[in-house]
C-alpha positions as CSV (number, residue, x, y, z in Angstrom):
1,X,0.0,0.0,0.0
2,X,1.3,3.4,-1.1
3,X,0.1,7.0,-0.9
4,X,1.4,9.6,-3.0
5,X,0.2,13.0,-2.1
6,X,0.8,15.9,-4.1
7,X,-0.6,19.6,-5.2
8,X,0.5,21.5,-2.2
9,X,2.0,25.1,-2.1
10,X,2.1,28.8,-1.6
11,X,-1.2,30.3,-1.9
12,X,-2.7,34.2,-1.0
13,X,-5.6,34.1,1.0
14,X,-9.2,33.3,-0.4
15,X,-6.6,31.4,-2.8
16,X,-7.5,27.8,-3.9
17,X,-5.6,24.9,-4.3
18,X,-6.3,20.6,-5.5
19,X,-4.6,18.2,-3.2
20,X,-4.2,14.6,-5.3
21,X,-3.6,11.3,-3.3
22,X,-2.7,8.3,-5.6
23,X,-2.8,5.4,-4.3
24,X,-1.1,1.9,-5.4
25,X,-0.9,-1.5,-4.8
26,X,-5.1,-1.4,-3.7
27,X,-8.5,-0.2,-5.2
28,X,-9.2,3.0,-3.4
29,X,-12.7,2.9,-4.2
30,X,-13.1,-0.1,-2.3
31,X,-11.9,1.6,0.7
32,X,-12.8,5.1,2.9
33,X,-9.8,7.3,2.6
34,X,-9.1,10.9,4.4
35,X,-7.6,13.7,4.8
36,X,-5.4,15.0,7.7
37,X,-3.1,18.0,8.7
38,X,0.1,19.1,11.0
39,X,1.2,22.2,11.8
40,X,4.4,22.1,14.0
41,X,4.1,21.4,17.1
42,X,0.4,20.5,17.4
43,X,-1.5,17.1,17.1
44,X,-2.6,16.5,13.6
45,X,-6.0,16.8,12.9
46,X,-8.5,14.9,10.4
47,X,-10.0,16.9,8.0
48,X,-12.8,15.2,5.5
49,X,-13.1,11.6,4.0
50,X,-15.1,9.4,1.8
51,X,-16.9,6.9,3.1
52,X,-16.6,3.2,1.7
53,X,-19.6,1.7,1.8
54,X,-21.7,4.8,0.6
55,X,-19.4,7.2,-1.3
56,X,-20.5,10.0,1.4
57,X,-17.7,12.7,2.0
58,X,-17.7,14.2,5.6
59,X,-15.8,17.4,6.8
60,X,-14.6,18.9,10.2
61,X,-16.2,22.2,10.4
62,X,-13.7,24.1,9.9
63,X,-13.4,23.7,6.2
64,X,-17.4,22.7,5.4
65,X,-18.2,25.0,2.6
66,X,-14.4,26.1,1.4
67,X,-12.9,22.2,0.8
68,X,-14.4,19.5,-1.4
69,X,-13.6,16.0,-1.6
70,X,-13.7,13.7,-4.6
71,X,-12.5,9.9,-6.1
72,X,-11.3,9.4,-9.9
73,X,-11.9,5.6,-9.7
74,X,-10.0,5.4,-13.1
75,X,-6.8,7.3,-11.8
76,X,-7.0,5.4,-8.1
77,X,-6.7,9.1,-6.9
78,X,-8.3,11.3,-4.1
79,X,-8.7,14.9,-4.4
80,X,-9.2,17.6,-1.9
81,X,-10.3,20.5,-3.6
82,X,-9.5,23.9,-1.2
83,X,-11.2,27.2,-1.8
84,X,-11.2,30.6,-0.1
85,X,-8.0,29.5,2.0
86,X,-7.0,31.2,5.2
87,X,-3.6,31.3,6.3
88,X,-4.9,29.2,9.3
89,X,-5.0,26.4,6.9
90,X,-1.3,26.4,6.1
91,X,-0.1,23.1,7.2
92,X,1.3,20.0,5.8
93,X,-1.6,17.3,4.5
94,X,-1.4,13.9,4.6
95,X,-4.0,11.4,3.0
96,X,-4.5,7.7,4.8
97,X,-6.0,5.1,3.6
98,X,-5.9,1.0,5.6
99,X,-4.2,2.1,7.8
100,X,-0.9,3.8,5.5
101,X,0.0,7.4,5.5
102,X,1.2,9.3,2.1
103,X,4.2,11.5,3.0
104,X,2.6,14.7,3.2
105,X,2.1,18.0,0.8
106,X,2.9,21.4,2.4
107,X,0.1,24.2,2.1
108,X,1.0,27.5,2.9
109,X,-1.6,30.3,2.8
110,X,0.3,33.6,3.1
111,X,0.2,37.1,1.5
């Protein structure tokens, strides 16, 4: 199982960026895969997934609205699509799926 994230970096506020996890050696639409983040210092923190048995996407509050989940079955890639971007989200993401961690993408949102 590998996890190869990618898409990250510098973005202005109310900036948007598209996250891509691509997974190997399993099916990801078989399985629920999220979304987490790490800033220095501070636990990291989950931020959306997609469910496996229904397809659902769920979000922590803080990005409902602004971030936007979605699975290329074809491409055995996750995206995370970011909108209106505050530099609180600057952070490095990290998608997980059965139990396997990609190595990270650094976001910075920063005038």
């Amino acid at each position: 199982v590998q996890l190869q994230a990618s898409g990250g970096g510098l973005v202005q506020p109310g900036g948007s960026l598209r996250l891509s996890c691509a997974a190997s050696g399993f099916t990801l639409d078989n399985h629920a895969i999220g979304w987490f983040r790490q800033v220095p210092g501070k636990e990291r923190e989950w931020v959306s997934c997609i469910s496996s048995e229904d397809d659902n996407k769920y979000y922590e509050d803080f990005v409902k609205g602004r971030f936007t989940m979605s699975r290329d079955n074809a491409k055995n890639t996750v995206y995370l699509q970011m909108n209106s971007l505050k530099p609180e989200d600057t952070a490095t993401y990290y998608c997980r799926a059965l139990g396997s961690w990609g190595q990270g993408t650094q976001v910075t949102v920063s005038s």
